[in-house]
C-alpha positions, 0 to 999 in steps of 0.5 A: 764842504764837497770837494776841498778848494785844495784839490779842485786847483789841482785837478780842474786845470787838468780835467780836459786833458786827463779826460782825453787821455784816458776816457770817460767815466773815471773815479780819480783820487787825490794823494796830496789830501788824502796824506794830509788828512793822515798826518793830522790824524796821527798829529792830533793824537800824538800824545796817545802812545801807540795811537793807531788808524786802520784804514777800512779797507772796504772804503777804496780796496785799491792796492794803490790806496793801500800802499799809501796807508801803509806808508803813514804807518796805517793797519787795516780793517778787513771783514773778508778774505780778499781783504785780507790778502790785499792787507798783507800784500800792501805789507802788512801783517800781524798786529797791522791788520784787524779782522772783524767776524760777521757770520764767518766760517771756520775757512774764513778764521783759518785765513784770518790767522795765517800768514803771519796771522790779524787781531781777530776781533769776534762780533759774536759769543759763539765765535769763541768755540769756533776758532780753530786756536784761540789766539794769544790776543782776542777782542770782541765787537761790542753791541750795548743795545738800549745802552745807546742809540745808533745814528740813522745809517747803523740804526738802533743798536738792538735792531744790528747784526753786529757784536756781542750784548751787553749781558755777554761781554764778561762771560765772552772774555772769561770763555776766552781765557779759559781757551788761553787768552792772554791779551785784549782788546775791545771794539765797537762800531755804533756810526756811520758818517757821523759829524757830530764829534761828541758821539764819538767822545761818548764812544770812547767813554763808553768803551773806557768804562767797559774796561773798567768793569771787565777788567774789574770783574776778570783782573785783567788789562786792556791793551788797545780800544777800537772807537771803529770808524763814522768819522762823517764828512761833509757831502752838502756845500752847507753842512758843517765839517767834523771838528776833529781837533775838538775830538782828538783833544777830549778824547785824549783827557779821557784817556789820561783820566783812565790812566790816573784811575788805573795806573796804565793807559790802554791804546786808542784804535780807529778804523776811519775809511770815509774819513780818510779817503771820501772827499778826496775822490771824484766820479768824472763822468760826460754828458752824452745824451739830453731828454726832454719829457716831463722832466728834463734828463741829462744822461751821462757815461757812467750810471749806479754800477759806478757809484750806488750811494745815490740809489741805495741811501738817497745820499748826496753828492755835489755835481759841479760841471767845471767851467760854467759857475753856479750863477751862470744860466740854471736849469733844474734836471735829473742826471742818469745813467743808462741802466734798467732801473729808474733809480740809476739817477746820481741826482734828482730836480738839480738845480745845476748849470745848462749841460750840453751834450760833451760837458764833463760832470765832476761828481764829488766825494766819491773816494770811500764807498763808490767804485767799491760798490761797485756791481755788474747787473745789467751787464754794466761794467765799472769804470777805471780808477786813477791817482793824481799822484803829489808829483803832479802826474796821472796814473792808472790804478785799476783798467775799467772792466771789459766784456772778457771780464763780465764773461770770465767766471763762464769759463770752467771745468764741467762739472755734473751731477747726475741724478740718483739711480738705484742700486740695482739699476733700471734693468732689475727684476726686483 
């Protein structure tokens, strides 16, 4: 279900005050869930030596989030530089941090491997000749294509950008050795939000049969496979959770299967951001406007700069108003924001409890892929970020964005280009 009963008792007793204190819109995030969620995870796959989550840092880039991660004992996912540099400044470093390639520049690689350096892990064979040094430890992202069936947000595998085919992988890992590879890994990325625990099992299986193969082929171990992320969550009150432990629990024999063949066990690598921080954050928006027309519109303070899933995906989020029960007199609505655009709705033909102008919105599941996406067209600006803290108290992760931040890349050293001119100059005779 949307937002834990667990985190509602935390925070609705506390919503008006928080409110007040530090205005609307606000996404706000739970510590308390957020770490429970962690320690199951490392719990249920304790008997994986080596077990390792990497938080997807694209999920919730907040150094705040991060910290947390970090002190779980989480690496973290990057596939951009500032990823990275919020990674290392969380503390990680090395073997902490994964940097996934995806049409990356040689820039990119250098920075990848600077500063104490990431497990750089290539989506594309060509990548191979273009490091700048072949690191010690390489890992490629694995695309099977027919092989296997993306679910509906990655799509079918052979319509992705992402990874090395089928046919590529043993001569990807034989080019790399050849540069001085001595360590491996392998990775891939086939869901996104995906609750059906039995893909990922068939991931795992998958990856460990590629292994088998490759390092029959080549005569070399595996240190780790990375499953990736799509852990799905539950963003319906109806829809079922993932049943994690079921995961966990065959997921483990797979492995211990893999060690009575091969005689080692490679490491299990996960890369869960949703997962991790979704149902444990919430966009808090007010209620500032009501329109009557051919539908009924409630318009609030925040709009898609907040929170896009909506707009882009048609995804689902639960709108709870707190207060008022969902068998209290209903009214079917749009609810929307104030951009420019006729899909800044977070929901459409609702049926929710009658909004009045000043009512307090809590729009769940927020906490992965919502600030994030967060964006500046229209010249919205994106709302604060705050942490309900384990010790009960409120703070403030990220101030909201102000005019002077909209206009700060217009301050700049002048820089022209003028046009061409000849050589001998417009005066010439010639």
């Amino acid at each position: 279900m949307p937002m834990s009963p667990d985190f509602e008792s935390r925070l609705y007793p506390r919503l008006n005050e928080i409110a007040g204190h530090f205005g609307t819109p606000f996404h706000i995030y739970d510590e308390t869930g957020i770490r429970e969620t962690g320690e199951r995870l490392k719990s249920l796959f304790s008997r994986l030596p080596g077990f390792r989550e990497y938080f997807a840092v694209k999920a919730l880039p907040n150094p705040a989030i991060l910290a947390v991660m970090a002190d779980m004992g989480f690496g973290f996912d990057c596939s951009s530089v500032p990823e990275l540099v919020l990674g290392r400044r969380a503390g990680a470093a090395g073997e902490m941090l994964m940097f996934t390639a995806n049409n990356t520049t040689r820039q990119d690689f250098i920075a990848a491997m600077a500063d104490g350096g990431s497990i750089i892990n290539l989506d594309d064979i060509t990548f191979v000749e273009k490091l700048p040094v072949m690191p010690e430890l390489i890992c490629f992202r694995y695309n099977p294509g027919d092989r296997r069936t993306g679910n509906a947000i990655i799509g079918n595998p052979v319509e992705a950008k992402y990874g090395v085919s089928h046919d590529q992988l043993i001569p990807a890992y034989e080019m790399a050795i050849k540069r001085g590879a001595r360590r491996f890994g392998l990775h891939t990325m086939l869901a996104s939000n995906e609750r059906d625990y039995t893909y990922m099992v068939q991931t795992a299986a998958m990856l460990l049969e590629q292994v088998e193969a490759i390092s029959g082929r080549l005569g070399i171990r595996f240190e780790f496979i990375n499953i990736g992320g799509g852990l799905g969550v539950p963003y319906h009150p109806e829809d079922a959770p993932l049943d994690i432990k079921a995961l966990a629990k065959e997921v483990t024999e797979l492995f211990f299967a893999f060690a009575d063949r091969n005689g080692y066990m490679p490491k299990l690598y996960m890369e869960s951001g949703r997962y991790m921080t979704g149902p444990y954050g919430v966009l808090v928006t007010r209620a500032i406007n009501r329109k009557e027309i051919y539908r009924t519109y409630v318009g609030v303070d925040a709009c898609m700069s907040s929170l896009m899933r909506p707009a882009i995906y048609g995804a689902y989020h639960h709108i709870t108003i707190p207060g008022k029960l969902s068998d209290m007199p209903a009214e079917v609505v749009d609810v929307v924001g104030s951009l420019c655009e006729n899909n800044d709705k977070f929901a459409i033909q609702r049926k929710l409890p009658r909004i009045s102008e000043n009512d307090l919105l809590v729009i769940h599941d927020t906490g992965a892929h919502g600030h994030a996406m967060g964006f500046n067209y229209n010249g919205k600006l994106r709302p604060k970020e705050l942490m309900l803290k384990t010790d009960g108290s409120v703070e403030l992760i990220r101030r909201e964005e102000r005019i002077e931040d909209y206009f700060a890349t217009l301050t700049f050293t002048p820089d022209i280009l003028l046009p061409a001119q000849s050589a001998a100059g417009p005066d010439s005779e010639n």
